[in-house]
TORPA-4810 file (N, C-alpha, C, O; in nm, 3 decimals):
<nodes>
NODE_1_-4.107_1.047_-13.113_-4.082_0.912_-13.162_-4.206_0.829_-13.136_-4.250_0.818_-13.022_X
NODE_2_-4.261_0.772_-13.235_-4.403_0.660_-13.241_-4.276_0.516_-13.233_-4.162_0.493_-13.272_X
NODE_3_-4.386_0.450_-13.157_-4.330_0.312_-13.171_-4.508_0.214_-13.180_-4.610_0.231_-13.112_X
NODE_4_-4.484_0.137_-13.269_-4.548_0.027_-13.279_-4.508_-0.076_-13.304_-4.421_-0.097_-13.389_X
NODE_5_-4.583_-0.189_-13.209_-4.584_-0.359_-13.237_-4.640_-0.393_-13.312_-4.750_-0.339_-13.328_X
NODE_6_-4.605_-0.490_-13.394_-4.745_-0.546_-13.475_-4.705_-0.719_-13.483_-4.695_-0.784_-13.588_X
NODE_7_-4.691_-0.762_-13.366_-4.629_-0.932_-13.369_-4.523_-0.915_-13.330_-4.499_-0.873_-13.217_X
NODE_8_-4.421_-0.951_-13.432_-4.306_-0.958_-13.407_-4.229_-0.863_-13.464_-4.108_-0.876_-13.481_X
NODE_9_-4.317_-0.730_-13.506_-4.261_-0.624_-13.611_-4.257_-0.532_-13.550_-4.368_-0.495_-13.513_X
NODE_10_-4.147_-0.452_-13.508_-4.155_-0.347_-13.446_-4.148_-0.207_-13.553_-4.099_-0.224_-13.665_X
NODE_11_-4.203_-0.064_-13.510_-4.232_0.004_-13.590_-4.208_0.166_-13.509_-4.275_0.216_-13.419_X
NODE_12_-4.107_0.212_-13.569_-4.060_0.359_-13.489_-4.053_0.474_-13.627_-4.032_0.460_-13.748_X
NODE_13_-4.075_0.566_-13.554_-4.114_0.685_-13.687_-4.069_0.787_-13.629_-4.081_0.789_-13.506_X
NODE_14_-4.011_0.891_-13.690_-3.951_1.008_-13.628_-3.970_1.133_-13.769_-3.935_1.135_-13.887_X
NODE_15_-4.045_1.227_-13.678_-4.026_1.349_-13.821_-4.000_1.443_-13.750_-4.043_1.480_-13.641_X
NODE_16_-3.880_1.506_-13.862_-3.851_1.649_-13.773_-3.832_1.731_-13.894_-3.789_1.697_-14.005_X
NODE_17_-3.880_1.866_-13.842_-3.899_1.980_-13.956_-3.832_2.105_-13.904_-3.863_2.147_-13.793_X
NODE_18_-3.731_2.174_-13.988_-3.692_2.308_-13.960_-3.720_2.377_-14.101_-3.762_2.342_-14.211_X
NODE_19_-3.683_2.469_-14.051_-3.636_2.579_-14.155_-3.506_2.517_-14.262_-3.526_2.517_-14.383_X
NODE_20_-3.403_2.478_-14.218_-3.283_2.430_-14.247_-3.275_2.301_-14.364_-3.223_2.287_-14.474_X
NODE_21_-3.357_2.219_-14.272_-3.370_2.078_-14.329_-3.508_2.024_-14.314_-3.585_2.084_-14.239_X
NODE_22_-3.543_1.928_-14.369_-3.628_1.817_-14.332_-3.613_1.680_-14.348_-3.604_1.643_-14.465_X
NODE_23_-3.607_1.576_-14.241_-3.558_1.513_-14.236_-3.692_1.378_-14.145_-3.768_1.395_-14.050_X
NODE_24_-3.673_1.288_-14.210_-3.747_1.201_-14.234_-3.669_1.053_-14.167_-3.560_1.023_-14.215_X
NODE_25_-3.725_0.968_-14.064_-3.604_0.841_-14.053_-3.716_0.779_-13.967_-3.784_0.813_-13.870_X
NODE_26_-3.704_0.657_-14.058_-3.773_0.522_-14.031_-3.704_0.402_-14.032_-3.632_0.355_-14.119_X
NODE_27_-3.756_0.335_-13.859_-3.718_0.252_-13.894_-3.776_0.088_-13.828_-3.861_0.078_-13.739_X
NODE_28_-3.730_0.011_-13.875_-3.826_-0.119_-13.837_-3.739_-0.270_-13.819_-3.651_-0.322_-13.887_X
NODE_29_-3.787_-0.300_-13.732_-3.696_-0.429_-13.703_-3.743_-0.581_-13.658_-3.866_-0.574_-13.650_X
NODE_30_-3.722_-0.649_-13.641_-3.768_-0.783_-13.586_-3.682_-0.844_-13.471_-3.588_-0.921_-13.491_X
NODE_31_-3.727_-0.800_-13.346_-3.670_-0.817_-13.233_-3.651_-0.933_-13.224_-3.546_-0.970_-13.276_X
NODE_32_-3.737_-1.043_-13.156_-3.756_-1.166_-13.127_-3.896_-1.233_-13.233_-4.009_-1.207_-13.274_X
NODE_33_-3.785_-1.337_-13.235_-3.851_-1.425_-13.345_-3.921_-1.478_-13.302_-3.998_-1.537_-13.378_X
NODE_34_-3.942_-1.493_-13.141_-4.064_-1.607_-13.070_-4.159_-1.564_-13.031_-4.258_-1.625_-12.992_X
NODE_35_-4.136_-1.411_-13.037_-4.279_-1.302_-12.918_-4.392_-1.366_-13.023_-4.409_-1.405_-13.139_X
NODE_36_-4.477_-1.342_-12.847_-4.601_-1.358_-12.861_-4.693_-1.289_-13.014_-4.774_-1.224_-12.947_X
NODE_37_-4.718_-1.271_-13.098_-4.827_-1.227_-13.186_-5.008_-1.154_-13.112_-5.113_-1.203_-13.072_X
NODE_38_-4.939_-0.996_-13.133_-5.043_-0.935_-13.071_-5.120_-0.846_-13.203_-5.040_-0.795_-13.282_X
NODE_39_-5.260_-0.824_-13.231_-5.295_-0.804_-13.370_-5.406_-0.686_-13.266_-5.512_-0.708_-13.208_X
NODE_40_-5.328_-0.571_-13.279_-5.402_-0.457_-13.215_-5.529_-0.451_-13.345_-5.528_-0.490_-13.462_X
NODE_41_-5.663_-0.366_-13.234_-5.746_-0.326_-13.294_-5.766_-0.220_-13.400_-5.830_-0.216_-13.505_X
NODE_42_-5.649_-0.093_-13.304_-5.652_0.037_-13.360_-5.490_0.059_-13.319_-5.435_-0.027_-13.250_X
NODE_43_-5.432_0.154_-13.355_-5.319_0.259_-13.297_-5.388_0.403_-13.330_-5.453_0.459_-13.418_X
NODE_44_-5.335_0.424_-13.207_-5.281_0.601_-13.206_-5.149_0.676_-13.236_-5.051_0.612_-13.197_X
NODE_45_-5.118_0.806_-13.300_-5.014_0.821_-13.348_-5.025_1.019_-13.311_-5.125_1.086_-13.289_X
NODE_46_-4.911_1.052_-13.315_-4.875_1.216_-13.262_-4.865_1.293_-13.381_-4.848_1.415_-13.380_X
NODE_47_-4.877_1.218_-13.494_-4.874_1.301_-13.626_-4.931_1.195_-13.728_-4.905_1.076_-13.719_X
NODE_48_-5.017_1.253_-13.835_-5.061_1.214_-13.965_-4.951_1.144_-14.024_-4.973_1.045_-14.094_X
NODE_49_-4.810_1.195_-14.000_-4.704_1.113_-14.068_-4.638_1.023_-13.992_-4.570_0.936_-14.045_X
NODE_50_-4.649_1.033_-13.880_-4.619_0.890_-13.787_-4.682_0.763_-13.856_-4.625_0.656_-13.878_X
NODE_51_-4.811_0.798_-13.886_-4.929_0.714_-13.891_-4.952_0.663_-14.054_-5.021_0.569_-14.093_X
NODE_52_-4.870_0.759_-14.135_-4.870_0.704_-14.264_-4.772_0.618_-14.287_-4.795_0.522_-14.360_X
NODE_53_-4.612_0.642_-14.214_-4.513_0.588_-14.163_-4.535_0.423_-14.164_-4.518_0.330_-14.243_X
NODE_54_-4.573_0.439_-14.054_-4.633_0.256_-13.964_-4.684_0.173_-14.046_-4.661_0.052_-14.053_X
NODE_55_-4.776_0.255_-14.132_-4.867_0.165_-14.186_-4.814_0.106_-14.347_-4.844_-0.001_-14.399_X
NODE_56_-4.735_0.205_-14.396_-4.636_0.175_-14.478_-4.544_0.081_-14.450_-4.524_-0.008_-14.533_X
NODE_57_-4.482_0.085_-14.346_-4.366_-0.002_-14.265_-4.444_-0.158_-14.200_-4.371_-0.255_-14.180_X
NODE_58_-4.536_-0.164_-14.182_-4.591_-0.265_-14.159_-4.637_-0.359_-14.310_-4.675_-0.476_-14.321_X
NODE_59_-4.619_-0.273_-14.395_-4.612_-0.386_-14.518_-4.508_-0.354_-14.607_-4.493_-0.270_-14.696_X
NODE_60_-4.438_-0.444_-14.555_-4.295_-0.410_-14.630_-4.271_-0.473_-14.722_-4.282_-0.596_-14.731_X
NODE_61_-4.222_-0.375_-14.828_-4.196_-0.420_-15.005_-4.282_-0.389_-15.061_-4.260_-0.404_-15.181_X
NODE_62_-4.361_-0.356_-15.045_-4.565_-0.336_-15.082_-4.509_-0.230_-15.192_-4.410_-0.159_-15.212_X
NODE_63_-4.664_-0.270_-15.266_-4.653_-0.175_-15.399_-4.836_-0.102_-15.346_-4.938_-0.157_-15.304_X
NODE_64_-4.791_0.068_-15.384_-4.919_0.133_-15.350_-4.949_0.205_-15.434_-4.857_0.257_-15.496_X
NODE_65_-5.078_0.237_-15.468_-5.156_0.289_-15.537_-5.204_0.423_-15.445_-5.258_0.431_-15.335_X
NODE_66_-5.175_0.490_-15.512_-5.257_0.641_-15.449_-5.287_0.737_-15.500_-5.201_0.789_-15.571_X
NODE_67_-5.389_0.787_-15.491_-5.468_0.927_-15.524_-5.359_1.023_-15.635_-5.241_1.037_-15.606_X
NODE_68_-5.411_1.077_-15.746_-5.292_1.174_-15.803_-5.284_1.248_-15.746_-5.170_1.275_-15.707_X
NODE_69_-5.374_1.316_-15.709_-5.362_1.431_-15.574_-5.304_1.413_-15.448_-5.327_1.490_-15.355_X
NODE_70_-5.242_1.329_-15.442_-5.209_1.294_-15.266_-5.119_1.390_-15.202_-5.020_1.451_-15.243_X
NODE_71_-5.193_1.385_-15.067_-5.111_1.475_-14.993_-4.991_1.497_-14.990_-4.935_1.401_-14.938_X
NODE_72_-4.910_1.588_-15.023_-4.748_1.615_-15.057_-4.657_1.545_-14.970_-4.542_1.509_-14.994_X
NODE_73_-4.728_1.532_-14.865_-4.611_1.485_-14.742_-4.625_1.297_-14.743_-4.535_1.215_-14.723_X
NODE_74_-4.729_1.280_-14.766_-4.734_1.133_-14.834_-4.669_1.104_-14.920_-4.606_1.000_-14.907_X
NODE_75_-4.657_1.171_-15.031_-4.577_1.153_-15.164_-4.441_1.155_-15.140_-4.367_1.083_-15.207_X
NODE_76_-4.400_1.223_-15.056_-4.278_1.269_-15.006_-4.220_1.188_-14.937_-4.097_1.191_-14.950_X
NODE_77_-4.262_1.111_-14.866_-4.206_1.023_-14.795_-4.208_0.900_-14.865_-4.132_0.809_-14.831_X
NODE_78_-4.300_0.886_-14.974_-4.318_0.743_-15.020_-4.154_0.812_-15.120_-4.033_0.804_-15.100_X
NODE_79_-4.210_0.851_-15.186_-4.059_0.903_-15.266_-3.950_0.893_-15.225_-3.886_0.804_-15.281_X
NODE_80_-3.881_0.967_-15.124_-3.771_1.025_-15.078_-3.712_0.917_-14.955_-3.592_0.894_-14.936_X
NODE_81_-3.823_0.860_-14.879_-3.734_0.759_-14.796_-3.834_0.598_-14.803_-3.753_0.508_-14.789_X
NODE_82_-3.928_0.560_-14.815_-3.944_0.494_-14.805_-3.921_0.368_-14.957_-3.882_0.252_-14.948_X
NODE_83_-3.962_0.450_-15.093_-3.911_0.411_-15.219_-3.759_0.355_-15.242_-3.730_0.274_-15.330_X
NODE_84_-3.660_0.416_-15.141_-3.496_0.373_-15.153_-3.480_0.330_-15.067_-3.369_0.277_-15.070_X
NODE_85_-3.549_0.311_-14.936_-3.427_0.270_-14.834_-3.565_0.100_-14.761_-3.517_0.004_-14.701_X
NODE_86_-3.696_0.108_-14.787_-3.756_0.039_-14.773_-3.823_-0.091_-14.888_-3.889_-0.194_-14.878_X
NODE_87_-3.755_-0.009_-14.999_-3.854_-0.135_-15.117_-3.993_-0.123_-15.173_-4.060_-0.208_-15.232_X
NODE_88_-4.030_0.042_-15.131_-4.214_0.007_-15.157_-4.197_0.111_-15.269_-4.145_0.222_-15.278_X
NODE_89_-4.265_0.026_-15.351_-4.299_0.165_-15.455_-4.485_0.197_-15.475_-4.577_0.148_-15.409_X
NODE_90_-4.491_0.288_-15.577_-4.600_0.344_-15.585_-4.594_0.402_-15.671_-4.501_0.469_-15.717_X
NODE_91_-4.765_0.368_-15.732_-4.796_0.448_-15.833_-4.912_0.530_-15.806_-4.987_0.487_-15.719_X
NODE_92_-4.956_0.693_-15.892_-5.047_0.766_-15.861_-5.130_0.690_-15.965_-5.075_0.623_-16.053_X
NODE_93_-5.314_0.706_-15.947_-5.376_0.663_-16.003_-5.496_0.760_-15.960_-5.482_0.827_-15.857_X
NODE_94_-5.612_0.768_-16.033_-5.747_0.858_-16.003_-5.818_0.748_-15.931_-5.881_0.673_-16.006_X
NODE_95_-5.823_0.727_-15.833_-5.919_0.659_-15.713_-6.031_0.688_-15.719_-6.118_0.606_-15.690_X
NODE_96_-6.063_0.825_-15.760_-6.225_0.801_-15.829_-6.288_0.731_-15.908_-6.409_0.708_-15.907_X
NODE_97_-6.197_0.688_-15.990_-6.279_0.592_-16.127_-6.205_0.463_-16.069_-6.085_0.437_-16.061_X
NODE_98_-6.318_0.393_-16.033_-6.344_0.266_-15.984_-6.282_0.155_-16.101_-6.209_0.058_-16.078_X
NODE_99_-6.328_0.194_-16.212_-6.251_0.116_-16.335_-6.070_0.118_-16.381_-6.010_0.056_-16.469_X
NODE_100_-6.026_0.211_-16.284_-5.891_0.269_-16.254_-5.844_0.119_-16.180_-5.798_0.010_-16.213_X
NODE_101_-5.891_0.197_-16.048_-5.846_0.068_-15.954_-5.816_-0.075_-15.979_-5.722_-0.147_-15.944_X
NODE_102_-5.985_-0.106_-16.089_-5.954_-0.255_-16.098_-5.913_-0.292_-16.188_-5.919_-0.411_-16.216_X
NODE_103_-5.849_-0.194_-16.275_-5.714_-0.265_-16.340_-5.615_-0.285_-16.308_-5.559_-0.392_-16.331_X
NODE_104_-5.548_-0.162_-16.227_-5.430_-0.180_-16.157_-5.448_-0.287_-16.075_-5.336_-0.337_-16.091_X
NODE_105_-5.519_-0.384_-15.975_-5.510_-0.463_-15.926_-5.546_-0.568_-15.993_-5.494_-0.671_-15.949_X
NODE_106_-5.614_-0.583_-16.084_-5.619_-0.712_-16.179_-5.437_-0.727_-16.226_-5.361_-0.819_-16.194_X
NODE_107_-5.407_-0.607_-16.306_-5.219_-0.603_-16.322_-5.179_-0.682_-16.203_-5.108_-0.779_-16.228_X
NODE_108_-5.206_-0.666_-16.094_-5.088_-0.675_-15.958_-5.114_-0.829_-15.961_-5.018_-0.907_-15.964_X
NODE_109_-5.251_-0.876_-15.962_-5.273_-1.039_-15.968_-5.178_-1.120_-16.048_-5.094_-1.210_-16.033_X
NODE_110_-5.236_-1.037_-16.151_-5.248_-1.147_-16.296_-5.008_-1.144_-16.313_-4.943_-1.228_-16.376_X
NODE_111_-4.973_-1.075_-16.267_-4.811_-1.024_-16.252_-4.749_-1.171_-16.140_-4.762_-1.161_-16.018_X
NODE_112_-4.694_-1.282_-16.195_-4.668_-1.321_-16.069_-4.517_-1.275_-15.970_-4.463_-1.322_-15.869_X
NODE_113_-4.485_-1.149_-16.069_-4.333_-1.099_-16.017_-4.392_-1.053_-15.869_-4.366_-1.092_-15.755_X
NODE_114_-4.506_-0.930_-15.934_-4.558_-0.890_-15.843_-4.690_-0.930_-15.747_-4.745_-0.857_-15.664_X
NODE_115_-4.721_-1.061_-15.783_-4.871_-1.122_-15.680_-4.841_-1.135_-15.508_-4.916_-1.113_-15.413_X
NODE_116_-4.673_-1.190_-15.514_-4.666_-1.195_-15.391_-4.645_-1.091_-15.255_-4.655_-1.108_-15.134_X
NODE_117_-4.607_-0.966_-15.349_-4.593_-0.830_-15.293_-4.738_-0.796_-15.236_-4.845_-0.787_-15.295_X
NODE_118_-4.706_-0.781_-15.102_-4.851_-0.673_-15.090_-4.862_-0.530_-15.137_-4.781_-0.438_-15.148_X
NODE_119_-5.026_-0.549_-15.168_-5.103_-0.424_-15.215_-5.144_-0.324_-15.173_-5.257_-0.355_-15.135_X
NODE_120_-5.125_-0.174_-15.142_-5.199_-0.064_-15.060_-5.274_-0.006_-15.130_-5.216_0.052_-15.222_X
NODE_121_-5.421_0.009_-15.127_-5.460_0.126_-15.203_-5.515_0.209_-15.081_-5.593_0.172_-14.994_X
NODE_122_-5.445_0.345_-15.103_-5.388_0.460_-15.027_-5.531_0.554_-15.110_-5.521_0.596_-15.225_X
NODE_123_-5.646_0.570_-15.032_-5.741_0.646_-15.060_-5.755_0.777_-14.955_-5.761_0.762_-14.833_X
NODE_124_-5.759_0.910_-15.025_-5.787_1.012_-14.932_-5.959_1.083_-14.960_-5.973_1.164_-15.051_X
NODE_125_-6.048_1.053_-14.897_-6.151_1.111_-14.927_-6.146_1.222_-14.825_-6.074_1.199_-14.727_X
NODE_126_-6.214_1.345_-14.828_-6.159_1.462_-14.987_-6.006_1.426_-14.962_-5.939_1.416_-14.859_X
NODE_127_-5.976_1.408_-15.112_-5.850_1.441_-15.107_-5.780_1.559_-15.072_-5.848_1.639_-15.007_X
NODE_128_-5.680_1.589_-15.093_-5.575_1.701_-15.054_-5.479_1.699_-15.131_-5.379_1.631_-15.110_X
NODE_129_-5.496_1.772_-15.229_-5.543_1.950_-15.219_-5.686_1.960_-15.309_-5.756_2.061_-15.305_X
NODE_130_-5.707_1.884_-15.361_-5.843_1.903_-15.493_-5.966_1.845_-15.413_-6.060_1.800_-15.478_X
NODE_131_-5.968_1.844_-15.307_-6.105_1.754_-15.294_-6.216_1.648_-15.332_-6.338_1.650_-15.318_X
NODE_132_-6.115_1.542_-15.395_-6.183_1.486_-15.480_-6.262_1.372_-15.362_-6.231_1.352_-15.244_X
NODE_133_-6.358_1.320_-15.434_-6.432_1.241_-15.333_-6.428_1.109_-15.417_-6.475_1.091_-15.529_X
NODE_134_-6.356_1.014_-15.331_-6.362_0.840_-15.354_-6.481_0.793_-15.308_-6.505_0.816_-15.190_X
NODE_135_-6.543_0.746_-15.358_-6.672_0.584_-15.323_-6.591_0.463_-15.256_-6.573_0.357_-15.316_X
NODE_136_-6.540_0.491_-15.114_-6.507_0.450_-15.020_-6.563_0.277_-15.050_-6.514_0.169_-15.082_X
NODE_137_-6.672_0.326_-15.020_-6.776_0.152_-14.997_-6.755_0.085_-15.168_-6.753_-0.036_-15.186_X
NODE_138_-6.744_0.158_-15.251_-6.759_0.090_-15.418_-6.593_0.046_-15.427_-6.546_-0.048_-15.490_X
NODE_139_-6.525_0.143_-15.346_-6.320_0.011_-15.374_-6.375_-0.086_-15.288_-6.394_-0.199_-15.334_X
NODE_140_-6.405_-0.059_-15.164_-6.390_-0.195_-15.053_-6.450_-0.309_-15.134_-6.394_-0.415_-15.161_X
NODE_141_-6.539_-0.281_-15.158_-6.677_-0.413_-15.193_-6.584_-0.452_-15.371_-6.563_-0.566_-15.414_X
NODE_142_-6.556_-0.350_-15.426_-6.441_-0.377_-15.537_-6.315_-0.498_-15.480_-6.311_-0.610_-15.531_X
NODE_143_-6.229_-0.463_-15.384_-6.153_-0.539_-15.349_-6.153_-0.663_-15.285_-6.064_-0.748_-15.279_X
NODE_144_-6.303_-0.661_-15.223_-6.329_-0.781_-15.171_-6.395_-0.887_-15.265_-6.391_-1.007_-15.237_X
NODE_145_-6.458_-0.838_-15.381_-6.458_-0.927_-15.503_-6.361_-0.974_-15.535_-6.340_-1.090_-15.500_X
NODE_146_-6.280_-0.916_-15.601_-6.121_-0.940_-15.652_-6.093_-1.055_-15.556_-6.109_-1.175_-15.579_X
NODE_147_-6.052_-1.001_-15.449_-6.007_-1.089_-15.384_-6.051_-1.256_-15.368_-5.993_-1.364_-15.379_X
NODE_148_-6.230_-1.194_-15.324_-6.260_-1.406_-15.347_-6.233_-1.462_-15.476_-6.181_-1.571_-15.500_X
NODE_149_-6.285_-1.353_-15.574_-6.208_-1.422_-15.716_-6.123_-1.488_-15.757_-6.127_-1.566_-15.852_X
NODE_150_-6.007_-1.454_-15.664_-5.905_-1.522_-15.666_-5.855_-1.547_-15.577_-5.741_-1.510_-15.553_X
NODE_151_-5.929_-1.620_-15.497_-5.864_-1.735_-15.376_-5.769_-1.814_-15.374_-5.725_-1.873_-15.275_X
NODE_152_-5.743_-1.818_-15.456_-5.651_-1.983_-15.487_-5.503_-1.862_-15.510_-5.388_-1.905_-15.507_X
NODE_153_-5.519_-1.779_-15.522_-5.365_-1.689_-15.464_-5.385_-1.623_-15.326_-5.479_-1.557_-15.281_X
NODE_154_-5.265_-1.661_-15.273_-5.227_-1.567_-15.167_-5.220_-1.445_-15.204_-5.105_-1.419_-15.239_X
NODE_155_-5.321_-1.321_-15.216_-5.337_-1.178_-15.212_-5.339_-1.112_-15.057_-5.408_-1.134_-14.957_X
NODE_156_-5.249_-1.038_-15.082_-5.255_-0.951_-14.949_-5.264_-0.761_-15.010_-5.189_-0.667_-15.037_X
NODE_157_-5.427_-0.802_-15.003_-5.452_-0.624_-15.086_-5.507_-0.554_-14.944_-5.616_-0.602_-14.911_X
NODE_158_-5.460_-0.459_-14.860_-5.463_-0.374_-14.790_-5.521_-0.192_-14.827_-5.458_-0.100_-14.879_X
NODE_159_-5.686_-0.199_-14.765_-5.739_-0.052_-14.792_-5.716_0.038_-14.718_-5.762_0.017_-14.606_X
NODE_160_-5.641_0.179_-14.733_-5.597_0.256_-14.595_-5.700_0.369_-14.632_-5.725_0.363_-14.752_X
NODE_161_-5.763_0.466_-14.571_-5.855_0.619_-14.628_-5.791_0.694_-14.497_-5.782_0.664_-14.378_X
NODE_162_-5.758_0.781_-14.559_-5.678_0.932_-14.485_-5.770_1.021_-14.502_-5.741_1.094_-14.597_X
NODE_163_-5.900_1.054_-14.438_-5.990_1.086_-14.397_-5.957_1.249_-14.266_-6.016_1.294_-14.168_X
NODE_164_-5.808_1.293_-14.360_-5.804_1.440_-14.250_-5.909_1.510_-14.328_-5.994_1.565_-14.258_X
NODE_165_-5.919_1.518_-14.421_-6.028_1.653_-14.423_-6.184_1.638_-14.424_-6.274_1.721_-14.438_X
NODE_166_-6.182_1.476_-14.400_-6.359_1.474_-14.411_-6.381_1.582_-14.244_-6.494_1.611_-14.204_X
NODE_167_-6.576_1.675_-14.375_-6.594_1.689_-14.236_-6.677_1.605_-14.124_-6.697_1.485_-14.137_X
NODE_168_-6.713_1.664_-14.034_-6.723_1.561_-13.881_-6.881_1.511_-13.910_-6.924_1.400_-13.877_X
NODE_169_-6.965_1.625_-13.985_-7.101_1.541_-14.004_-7.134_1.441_-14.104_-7.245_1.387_-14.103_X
</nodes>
């Protein structure tokens, strides 16, 4: 069991895998409405899916964008529990083509159903299973345009990179 704070957001993740079943349960709550507001630097987590978990669960309702290739167990969880029982949906998109991205987030702006929803774009450089390689620095510096562009909306666009298979050099 992962537990994270994030303010006043608490954040618990549990995965368990057999032969039998697999079974997936998240969950998140708002203890006290007065605690202090603590804005950690980093977390640590006991599994890749703890950690995709949290970070999902920490923006709740969020609409995400991710890799067509994305890791199965990502997909899987965005699908199967977090899509029905949390509110977030997601769409696959090629994260390589930079001209991809900034439409789908020009859409998410220019949408005011969807402006107030936060944004994930869910990048895996190499991806998994195809290895595809994202221009990491060309979304960021992409999103951070967008974003001053449009100041005068409250955007909450969030960049995550799942960076298991880069190698170490």
């Amino acid at each position: 069991m992962i537990q994270l704070e994030l303010g006043n957001f608490r954040i618990s993740a549990t995965h368990k895998n057999s032969n039998a079943k697999n079974n997936i349960v998240l969950h998140s709550s708002n203890p006290k409405e007065d605690s202090k507001i603590v804005k950690p630097v980093s977390a640590a987590f006991s599994s890749g899916m703890a950690a995709v978990a949290a970070i999902f669960l920490a923006n709740p309702k969020c609409r995400v964008l991710i890799p067509d290739d994305c890791y199965h167990g990502t997909t899987s969880q965005l699908m199967n529990v977090l899509n029905h029982h949390h509110g977030i949906d997601y769409q696959k998109i090629d994260t390589t083509d930079e001209s991809v991205i900034k439409e789908e987030i020009l859409m998410h702006i220019s949408d005011e159903s969807t402006r107030a929803r936060p944004l994930v774009i869910w990048l895996e450089s190499p991806s998994n299973p195809l290895t595809k390689v994202t221009d990491i620095k060309k979304v960021c510096d992409l999103v951070d345009m967008l974003r001053r562009r449009n100041d005068k909306h409250d955007i909450s666009i969030t960049t995550v990179v799942d960076s298991t298979w880069a190698p170490p050099w």
